[in-house]
C-alpha positions, 0 to 999 in steps of 0.5 A: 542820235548822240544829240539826245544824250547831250544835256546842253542841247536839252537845257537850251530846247526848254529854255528857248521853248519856255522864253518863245511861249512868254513872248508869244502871250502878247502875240496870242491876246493879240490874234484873240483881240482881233478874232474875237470880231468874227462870228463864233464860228470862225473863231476857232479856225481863223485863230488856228490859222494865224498861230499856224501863220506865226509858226511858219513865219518864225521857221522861215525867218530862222531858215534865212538867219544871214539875211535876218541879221544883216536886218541888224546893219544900218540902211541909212542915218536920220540925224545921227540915229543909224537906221536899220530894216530891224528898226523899220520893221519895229517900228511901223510894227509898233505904230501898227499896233498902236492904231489897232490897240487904239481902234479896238478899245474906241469900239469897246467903248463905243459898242460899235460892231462894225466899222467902214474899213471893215469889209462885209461877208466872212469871206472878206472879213476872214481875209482882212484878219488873217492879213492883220495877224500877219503883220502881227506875226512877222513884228513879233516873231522878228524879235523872237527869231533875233532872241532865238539866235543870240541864244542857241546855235543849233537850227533844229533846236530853235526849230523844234522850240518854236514848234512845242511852244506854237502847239501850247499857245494853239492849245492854250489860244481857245481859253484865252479867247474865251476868258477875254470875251467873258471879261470886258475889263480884262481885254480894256486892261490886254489893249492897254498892254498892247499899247505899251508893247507898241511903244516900246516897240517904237523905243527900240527902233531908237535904240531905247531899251526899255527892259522886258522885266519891267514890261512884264512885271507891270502886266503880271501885277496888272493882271494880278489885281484884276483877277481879284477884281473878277473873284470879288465880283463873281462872289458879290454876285453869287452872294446877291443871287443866294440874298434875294427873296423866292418870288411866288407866283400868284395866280390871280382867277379870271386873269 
């Protein structure tokens, strides 16, 4: 018990908690992204569900730690570019990410509910996201287990921050869900990001590091600039609903 006396062990448990739940918002909009084609009532369920699938994901890989750095050496040379299973996972998890961002603003664009590699019923229409927000889970929480390990040395505290920071994006997913769906514009502006998430995904399977700050700051600002936009559209159209004349209704006899 002397561990919770220990103010290290404290100060790495909220920093990697609080860093965990930053690099799962992209993996939360994601899930909401690809939830959000299901019938409501599935919703809740299947989201549930996938940031469970998350959790126990990043808990496996953080149990198997030799094995997830050995992903770090080199499998083989493509023109004088070491190329490593960490480089092959980020980078078909970039690409993956880059067709399904593409996909999803193509039938926001288009209005399209259903496409033909989609299959019909819920059962099969449950199957085919939950294997989507695997692929998604196991890209993200790569690089979230690797970040992990390079900053705490201590099993049970990375295990127990990726609990706490699952639980608060699973309690936090419904209202993200929701948001998106009420606001067209701001999930056009959530793909965007997620492009730019693939690419620079994609970069660092080349060894490009393109620094998160910068990733961040832009979606930051983004969205910044956007919930302005939604405040002044919600006022323009409270102010033109209070604006507008009553209409009585005028019965006419013999009609």
């Amino acid at each position: 018990m002397e561990w919770l006396l220990n103010p290290e062990i404290w100060v790495a448990f909220l920093t990697l908690t609080a860093l965990e739940i930053v690099l799962g918002i992209d993996n939360i909009i994601m899930i909401s992204i690809l939830v959000s084609r299901m019938p409501k009532a599935m919703q809740p369920r299947t989201r549930l569900f996938g940031l469970a699938l998350a959790m126990i994901t990043r808990i496996m890989l953080l149990l198997s730690i030799t094995w997830v750095m050995r992903l770090t050496d080199d499998l083989f040379v493509v023109l004088g570019q070491g190329i490593s299973g960490r480089d092959l996972i980020l980078f078909f998890g970039g690409l993956f990410l880059l067709w399904k961002s593409s996909q999803e603003i193509y039938h926001g664009l288009e209005g399209e509910e259903e496409t033909l590699d989609e299959p019909k019923g819920k059962g099969g229409l449950f199957l085919y996201t939950i294997i989507q927000i695997a692929i998604i889970d196991i890209v993200f929480s790569l690089d979230s287990v690797i970040t992990a390990v390079g900053m705490v040395s201590n099993v049970p505290v990375m295990i127990a921050a990726i609990i706490v920071a699952v639980l608060v994006m699973m309690l936090c997913a419904g209202a993200i869900s929701n948001f998106i769906d009420k606001h067209p514009s701001l999930k056009m502006l959530a793909l965007s990001f997620l492009i730019v998430v693939g690419t620079v995904l994609i970069a660092e399977a080349f060894d490009v590091h393109v620094p998160k700050g910068y990733v961040y700051f832009a979606m930051a600002f983004s969205l910044a600039v956007e919930a302005i936009n939604i405040k002044m559209r919600t006022a323009k159209a409270k102010k033109k609903a209070q604006s507008e004349p009553v209409k009585l209704r005028k019965d006419v006899p013999g009609q």
